[in-house]
N, C-alpha and C positions, 0 to 999 in steps of 0.2 A: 736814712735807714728806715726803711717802711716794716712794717711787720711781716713775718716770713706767710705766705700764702700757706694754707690750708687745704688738704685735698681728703677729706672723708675715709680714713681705712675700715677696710671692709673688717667688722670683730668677726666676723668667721675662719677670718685667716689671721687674727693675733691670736697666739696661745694666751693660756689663761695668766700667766705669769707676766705676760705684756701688755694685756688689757688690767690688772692691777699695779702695774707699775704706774700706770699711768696716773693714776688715782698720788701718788707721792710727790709732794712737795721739801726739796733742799735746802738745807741754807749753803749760801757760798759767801765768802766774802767778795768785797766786790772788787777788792784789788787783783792785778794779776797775777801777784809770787808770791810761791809758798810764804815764805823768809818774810811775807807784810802782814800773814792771818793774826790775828788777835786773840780769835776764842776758838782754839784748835779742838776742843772737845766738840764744837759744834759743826766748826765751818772745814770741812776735806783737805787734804792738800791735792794739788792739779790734777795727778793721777787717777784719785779714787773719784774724785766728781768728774773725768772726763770718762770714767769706766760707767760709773750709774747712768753718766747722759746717755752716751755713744750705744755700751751693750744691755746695760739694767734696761734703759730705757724710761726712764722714769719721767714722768708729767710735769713737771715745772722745779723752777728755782726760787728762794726769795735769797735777795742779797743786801747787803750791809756794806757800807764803809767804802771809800776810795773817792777822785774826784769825778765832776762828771765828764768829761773826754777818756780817761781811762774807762771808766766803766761800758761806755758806749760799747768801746771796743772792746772788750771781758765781754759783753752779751751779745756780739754780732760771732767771735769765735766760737760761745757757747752753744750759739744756736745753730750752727755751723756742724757741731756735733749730733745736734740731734734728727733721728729718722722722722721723727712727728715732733711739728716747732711746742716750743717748750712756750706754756705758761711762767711769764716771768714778772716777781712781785716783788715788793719794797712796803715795808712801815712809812707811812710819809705823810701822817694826819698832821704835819705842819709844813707841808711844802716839800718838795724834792730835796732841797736846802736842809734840810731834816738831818739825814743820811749822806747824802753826796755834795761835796765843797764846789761850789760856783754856782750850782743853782740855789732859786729863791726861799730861803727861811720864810716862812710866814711867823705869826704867834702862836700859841697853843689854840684850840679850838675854843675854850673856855671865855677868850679876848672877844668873841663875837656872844656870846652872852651877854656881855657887861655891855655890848654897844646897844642891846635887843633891848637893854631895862631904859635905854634912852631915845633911841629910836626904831623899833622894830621892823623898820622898812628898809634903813641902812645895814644894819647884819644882815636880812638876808638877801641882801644883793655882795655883801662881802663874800657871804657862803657859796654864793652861786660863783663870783668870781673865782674864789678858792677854787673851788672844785674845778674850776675849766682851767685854771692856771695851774693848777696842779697835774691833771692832766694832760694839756698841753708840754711841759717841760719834762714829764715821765717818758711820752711816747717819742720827745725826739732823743732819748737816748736807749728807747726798746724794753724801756718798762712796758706792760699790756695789763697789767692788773694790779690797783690798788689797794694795802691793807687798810682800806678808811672808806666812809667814814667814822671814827668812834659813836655808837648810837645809846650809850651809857647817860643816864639820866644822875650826874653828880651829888649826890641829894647827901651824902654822908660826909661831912668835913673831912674827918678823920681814916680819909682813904686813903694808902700811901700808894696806889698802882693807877688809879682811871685820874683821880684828881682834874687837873685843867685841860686834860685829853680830852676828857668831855665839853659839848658845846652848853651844858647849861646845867642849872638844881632844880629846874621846873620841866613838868613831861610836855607842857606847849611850848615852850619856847626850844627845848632838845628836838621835839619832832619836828618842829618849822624847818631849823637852819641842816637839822642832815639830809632835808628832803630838797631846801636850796642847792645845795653841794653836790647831791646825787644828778639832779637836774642839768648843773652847771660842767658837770664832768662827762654826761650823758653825749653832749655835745661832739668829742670826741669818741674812736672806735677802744674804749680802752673796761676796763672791770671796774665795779665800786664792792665793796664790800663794809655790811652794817655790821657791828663788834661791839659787843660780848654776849649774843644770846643766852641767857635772856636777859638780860642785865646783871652787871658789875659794878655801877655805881655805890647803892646800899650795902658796902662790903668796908671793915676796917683792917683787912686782912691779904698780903699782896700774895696771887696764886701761884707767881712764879715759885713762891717757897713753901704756902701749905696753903690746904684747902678750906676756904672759906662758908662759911654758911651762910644763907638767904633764908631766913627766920620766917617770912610772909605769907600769908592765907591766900587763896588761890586769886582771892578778891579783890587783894593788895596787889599782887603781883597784876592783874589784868589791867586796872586801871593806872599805874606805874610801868612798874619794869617794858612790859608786853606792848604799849601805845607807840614807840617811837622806831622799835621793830616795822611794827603795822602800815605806821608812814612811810618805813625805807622802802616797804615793796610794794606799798603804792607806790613810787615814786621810780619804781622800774628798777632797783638796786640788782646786780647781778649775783651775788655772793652772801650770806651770813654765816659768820662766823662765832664758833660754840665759845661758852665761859665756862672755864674749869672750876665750877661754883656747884656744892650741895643743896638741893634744893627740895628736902623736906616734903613739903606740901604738893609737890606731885612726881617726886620718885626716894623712897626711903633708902633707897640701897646704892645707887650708882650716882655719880656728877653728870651735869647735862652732858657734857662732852660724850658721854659712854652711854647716856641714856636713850632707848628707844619712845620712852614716854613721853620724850620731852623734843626731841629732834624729829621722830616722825610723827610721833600723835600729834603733837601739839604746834611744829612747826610746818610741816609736810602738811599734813592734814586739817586742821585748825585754822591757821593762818594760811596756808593755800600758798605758801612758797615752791615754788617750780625751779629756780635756780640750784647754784652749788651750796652745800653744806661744806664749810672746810673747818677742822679742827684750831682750833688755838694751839701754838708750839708743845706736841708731846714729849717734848724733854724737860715741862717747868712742872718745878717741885711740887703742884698740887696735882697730877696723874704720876709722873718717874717716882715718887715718893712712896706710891699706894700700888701700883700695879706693873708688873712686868714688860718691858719695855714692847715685846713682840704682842703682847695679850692685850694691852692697851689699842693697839692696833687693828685688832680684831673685834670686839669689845665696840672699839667707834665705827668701825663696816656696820656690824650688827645695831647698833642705834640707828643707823639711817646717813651716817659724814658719807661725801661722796670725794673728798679733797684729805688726804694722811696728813699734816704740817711738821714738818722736821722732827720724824720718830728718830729714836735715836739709835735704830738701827736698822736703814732703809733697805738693805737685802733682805736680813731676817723680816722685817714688818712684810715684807712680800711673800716673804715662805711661806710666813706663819698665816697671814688670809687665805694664800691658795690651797693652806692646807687643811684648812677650816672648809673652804669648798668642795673639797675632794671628802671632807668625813662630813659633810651634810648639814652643817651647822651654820651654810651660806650660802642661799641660792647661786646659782650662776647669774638668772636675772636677774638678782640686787645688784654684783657685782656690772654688768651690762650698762644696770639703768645708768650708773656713775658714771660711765663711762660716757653713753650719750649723751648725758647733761654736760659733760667735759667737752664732749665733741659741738655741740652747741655752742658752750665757750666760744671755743678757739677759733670756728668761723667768725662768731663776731668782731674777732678783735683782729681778723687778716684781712687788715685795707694798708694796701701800698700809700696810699696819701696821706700824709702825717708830717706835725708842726717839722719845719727842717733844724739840722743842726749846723751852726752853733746860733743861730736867730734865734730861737725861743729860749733857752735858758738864759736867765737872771738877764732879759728884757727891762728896758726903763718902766716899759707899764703895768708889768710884774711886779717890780722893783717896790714901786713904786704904791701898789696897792697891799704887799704887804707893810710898806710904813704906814701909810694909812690908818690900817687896822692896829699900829701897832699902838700911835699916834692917840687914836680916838676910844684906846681902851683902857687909856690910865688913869690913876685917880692921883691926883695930887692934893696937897693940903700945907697946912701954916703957911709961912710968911715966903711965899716965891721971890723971885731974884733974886737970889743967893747973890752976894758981891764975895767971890775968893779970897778967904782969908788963911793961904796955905801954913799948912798944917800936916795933918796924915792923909791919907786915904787908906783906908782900913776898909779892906775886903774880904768876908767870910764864906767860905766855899766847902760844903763836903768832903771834895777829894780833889784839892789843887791837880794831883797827876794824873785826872782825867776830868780836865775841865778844858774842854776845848774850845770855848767860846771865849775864855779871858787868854788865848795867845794872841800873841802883839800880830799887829797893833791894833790889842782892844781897847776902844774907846773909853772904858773904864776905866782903862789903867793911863791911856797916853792923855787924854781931856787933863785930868788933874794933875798929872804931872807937868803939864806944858807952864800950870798955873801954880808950880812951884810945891806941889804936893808931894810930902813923902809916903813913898808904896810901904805895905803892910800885909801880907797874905797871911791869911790866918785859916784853918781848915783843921780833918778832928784826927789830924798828923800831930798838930802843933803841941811842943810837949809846957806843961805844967810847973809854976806857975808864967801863966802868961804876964807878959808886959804890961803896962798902963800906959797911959796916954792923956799929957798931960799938955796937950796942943789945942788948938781946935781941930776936930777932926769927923770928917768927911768918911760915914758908916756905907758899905754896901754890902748885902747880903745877896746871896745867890742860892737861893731853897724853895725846891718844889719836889712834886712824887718823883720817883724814878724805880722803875721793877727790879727787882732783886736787892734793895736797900732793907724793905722792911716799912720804912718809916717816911713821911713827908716832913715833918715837925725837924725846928732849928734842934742841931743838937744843944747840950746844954751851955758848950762854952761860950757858940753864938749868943744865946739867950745874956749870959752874962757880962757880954761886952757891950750890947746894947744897955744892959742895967746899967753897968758900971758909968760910959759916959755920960746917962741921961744923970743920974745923981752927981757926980764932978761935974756936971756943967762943961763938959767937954763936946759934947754930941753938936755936930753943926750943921751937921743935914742926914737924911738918910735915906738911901735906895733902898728899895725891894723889887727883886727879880723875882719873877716867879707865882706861888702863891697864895691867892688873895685873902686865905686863910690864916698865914702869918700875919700879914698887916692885921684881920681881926685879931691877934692875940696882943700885938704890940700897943697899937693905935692907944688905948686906954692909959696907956704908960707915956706914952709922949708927950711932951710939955706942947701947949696949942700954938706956940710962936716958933718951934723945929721946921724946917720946910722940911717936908719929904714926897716922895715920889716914886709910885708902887706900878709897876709892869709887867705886864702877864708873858713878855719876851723876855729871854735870857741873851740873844744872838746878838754882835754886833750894832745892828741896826740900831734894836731896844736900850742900846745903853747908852748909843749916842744922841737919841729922842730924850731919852730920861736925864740926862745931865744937861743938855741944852735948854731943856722945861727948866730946869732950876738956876738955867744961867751961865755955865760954862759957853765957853766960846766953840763954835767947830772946825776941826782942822781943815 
């Protein structure tokens, strides 16, 4: 399934209502039936998204969730739908595997950081791979544009949204490996997109719930935040996308998202970006929270976004810009210019030649390159080879009921069990007082940022079961998923003869890399 051919519509003959739609991006979920949607507030049921494609008309979809041969076919009907082929995207700054079941997980982006502090020459050839294996496995199921790659400079521990999404805490080793990536993806007829203009790393605050502030002098900001931007578009990146971040020192009153200061002086202008501006999701709590869903809308035309990202109300967000046009408040050639930069898009990404399906997903040498990275980004320590002396396996997880990585047969759980282990799920369901453990027993934790949580850090019960067995002399090993900022809090605490073993994967793959480093056998 090649990507749908592109034929140039004349904007003389779209009304203005159709040259704006275009400008709006969807979410859909990526399965086919209603009765499968998960986040009904977000994601349509079939009707109203085959109404926005079919008569709205609206410019693209991003989609979420299903495996990949269904989804395949969700985006060959979807597009099917539409009179001008649809822009269609996906989160998948860890692989198609990310989002969609059968293709390749990779590790967070963060994992090629930790290779860069040992060999700078092997991350960014990982990056480069990434990016071309990421793209290759998107475009043969008719993805055409990527939300990645994260171009966030990690610099604040205590971040609970960008964390290991980002490829690094230093602004030369973040600009190296995104400009790898972009390169490596370039390769391919498909979009790259740099996130979170202008940077989101220095924030302890996740935007999907309030809006954060970026405290820095313009100084700060130039030789930080501003540097790995600069690389993305050296490096030909097609798309950047805004950070729903207050940012003080060069606009007092509005978020970049909304701001003209900052999107077109600074970005448009300044930096000499010629691609898409597309919005960060206008339904997360740091814009839905402060501004009206349709004003918001309007508000980011007027900044200079040429891309809407899932207003949360994509007819109204149409009204409300055309009618911002019609009272004067929006040229028609602003409106236009979006549109041509869209229409630019969409020819690059219409080449019928494209990786085939089902060959390029979850590929041996795919496969294979994300163990690799996944492999050469762990840190291990104490006394390795663990000899199994069953006992528990005691695993701590956020929210067992949506932890889709430890369903069987996760390695996590089937390894230590084979070796006579008793399972133990623990998560911040589990009610009070917890149990003891008076075994040897085999710790693994699974904690990292995740958006809309709030928080990256163990909750507390985790924290205390870790105490607990290092003081009983219980503790016989311990995993860490996730990250690498846990292990700094724990590490200190560890007796120096503990093996353990810290992963910047949570997926499969990572935990049967991380249990075999310690000695477990593989099935």
């Amino acid at each position: 399934m090649g990507n749908p051919q592109f034929h140039r519509p004349d904007l003389a003959l779209l009304s203005l209502e159709q040259q704006v739609a275009q400008m709006v991006v969807v979410r859909a979920a990526g399965y086919r039936f209603d009765h499968q949607i998960r986040y009904p507030n977000w994601e349509p049921p079939n009707k109203t998204l085959h109404e926005w494609i079919a008569h709205l008309g609206v410019g693209g979809i991003i989609l979420v969730g299903g495996s990949a041969a269904e989804l395949r076919d969700r985006i060959s009907s979807l597009q099917a739908l539409a009179e001008i082929p649809l822009l269609v995207g996906a989160d998948v700054e860890e692989g198609v595997g990310q989002r969609f079941s059968a293709a390749t997980h990779f590790p967070p982006p963060m994992a090629l950081g930790a290779i860069a502090k040992q060999s700078p020459e092997t991350a960014i050839e990982y990056a480069r791979k990434m990016g071309e294996m990421t793209a290759r496995e998107a475009l043969a199921l008719g993805i055409n544009w990527l939300y990645a790659p994260v171009s966030d400079v990690n610099n604040n521990p205590n971040n609970p949204v960008i964390n290991v999404r980002a490829f690094a805490e230093t602004v030369e080793t973040t600009s190296t490996l995104i400009s790898a990536y972009i390169q490596g993806a370039r390769v391919h007829p498909i979009l790259t997109t740099a996130k979170h203009f202008p940077g989101h790393g220095d924030t302890a605050v996740d935007s999907h719930l309030q809006l954060p502030v970026l405290p820095h002098s313009p100084e700060r900001l130039a030789e930080v935040e501003l540097v790995p931007f600069q690389h993305a578009i050296a490096a030909g990146v097609d798309a950047v996308m805004t950070a729903h971040l207050s940012i003080p020192a060069w606009d007092t009153e509005e978020p970049a998202t909304l701001s003209a200061k900052i999107l077109t002086e600074k970005l448009r202008q300044e930096l000499g970006f010629s691609g898409l501006i597309v919005t960060d999701a206008l339904v997360m709590g740091a814009i839905a929270n402060h501004y009206g869903t349709n004003e918001a809308a309007v508000l980011a035309v007027q900044a200079g976004a040429d891309i809407l990202l899932m207003p949360g109300d994509p007819p109204g967000a149409i009204a409300a810009v055309c009618d911002a046009v019609r009272e004067g408040k929006i040229t028609p050639e602003r409106i236009q210019a979006s549109v041509e930069r869209i229409w630019q898009a969409k020819e690059k990404i219409a080449a019928p030649d494209i990786p085939q399906f089902p060959q390029a997903i979850g590929n041996i040498d795919t496969r294979e390159t994300a163990r690799a990275i996944t492999r050469d980004a762990q840190t291990v320590g104490g006394k390795l080879h663990l000899v199994p002396k069953p006992g528990y396996n005691l695993i701590a997880v956020d929210d067992a009921l949506d932890c889709a990585v430890l369903a069987k047969p996760a390695p996590a759980i089937i390894l230590p069990e084979e070796e006579g282990y008793k399972l133990q799920l623990v998560d911040s369901h589990t009610p009070y007082p917890l149990p003891t453990w008076e075994e040897p027993t085999l710790l693994q934790l699974f904690v990292r940022g995740h958006p809309f949580r709030g928080s990256s850090q163990l909750n507390d019960r985790a924290i205390a079961l870790f105490q607990e067995l290092v003081k009983t002399g219980h503790l016989q090993a311990l995993v860490l998923y996730g990250s690498p900022y846990i292990l700094d809090l724990l590490q200190p605490q560890l007796p120096a003869d503990i093996p353990y073993v810290f992963s910047y994967g949570q997926m499969p793959d990572a935990q049967a890399i991380a249990l075999q480093t310690l000695g477990f056998k593989s099935t």
